[in-house]
C-alpha positions as CSV (number, residue, x, y, z in Angstrom):
1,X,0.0,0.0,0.0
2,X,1.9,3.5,-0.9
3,X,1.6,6.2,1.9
4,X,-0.8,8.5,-0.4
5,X,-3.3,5.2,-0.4
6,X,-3.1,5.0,3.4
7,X,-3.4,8.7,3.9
8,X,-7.4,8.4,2.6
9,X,-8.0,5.2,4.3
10,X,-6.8,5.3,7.7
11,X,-6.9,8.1,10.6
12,X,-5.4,8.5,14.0
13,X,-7.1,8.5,17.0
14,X,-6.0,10.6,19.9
15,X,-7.4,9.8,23.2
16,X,-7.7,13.6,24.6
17,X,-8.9,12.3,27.9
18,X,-10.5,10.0,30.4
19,X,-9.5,6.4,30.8
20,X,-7.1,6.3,27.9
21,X,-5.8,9.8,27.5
22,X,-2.5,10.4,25.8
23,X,-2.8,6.9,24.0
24,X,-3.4,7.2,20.5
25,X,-4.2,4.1,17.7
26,X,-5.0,4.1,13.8
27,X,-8.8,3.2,12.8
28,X,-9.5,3.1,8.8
29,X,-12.4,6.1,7.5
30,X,-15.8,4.2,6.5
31,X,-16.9,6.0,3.3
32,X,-13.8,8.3,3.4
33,X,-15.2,9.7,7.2
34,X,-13.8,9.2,10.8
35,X,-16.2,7.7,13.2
36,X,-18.5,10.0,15.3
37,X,-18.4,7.9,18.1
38,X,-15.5,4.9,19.0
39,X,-15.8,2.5,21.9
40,X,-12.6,1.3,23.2
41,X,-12.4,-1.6,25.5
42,X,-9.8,-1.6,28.5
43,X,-8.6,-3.5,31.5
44,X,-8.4,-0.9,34.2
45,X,-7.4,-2.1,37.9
46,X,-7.8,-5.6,36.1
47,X,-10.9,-5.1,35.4
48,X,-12.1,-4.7,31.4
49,X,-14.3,-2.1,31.0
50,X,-16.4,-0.4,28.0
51,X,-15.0,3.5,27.4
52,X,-16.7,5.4,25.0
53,X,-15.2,8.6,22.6
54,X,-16.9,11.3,21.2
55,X,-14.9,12.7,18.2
56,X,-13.6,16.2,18.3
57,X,-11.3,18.2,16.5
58,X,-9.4,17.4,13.2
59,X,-6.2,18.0,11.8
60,X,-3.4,16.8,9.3
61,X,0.0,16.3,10.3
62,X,2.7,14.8,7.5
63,X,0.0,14.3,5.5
64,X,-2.2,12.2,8.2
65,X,-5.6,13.2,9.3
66,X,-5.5,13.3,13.4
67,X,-8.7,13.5,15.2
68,X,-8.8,13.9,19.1
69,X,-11.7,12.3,20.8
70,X,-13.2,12.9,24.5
71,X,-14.5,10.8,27.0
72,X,-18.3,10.5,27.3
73,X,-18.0,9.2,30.6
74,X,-21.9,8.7,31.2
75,X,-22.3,6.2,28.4
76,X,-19.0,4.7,29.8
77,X,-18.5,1.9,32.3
78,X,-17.3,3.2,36.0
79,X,-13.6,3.7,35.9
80,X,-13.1,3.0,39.7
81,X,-13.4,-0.5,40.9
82,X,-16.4,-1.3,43.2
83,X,-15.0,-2.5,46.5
84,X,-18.2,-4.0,47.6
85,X,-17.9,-6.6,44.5
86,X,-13.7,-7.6,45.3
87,X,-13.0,-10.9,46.9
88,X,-10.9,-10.5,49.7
């Protein structure tokens, strides 16, 4: 695949904040678009949790679109463990 190809079929998400802030991973554009919405599954405290990412603002960097996304913690699962539910 040359690097023009990839340019219009992939994207890079950056993960402005919540859960998985400042970790960033390449998604491919449906119909030449970036996803208005991502879920992103993640073991946090051992425990795997649904995370979901509102997209935000766009821009092109060497020739690659960037787009930041935000937490949209109330569609999210709980980031802190309940204690109640641990084994001791």
């Amino acid at each position: 695949m040359s690097d023009a190809n990839q340019t219009e079929t992939e994207y890079i998400v950056e993960y402005a904040d919540g859960p998985l802030a400042g970790t960033t991973e390449r998604r491919l554009l449906i119909g030449g678009k970036v996803d208005d919405r991502i879920g992103a599954v993640a073991a946090i405290e051992g425990l795997e949790s649904l995370f979901w990412y509102v997209a935000g603002e766009e821009r092109s960097v060497g020739g690659e679109k960037y787009v930041k996304y935000h937490f949209d913690a109330p569609d999210s699962d709980p980031v802190e463990a309940d204690l109640e539910d641990e084994s001791l």
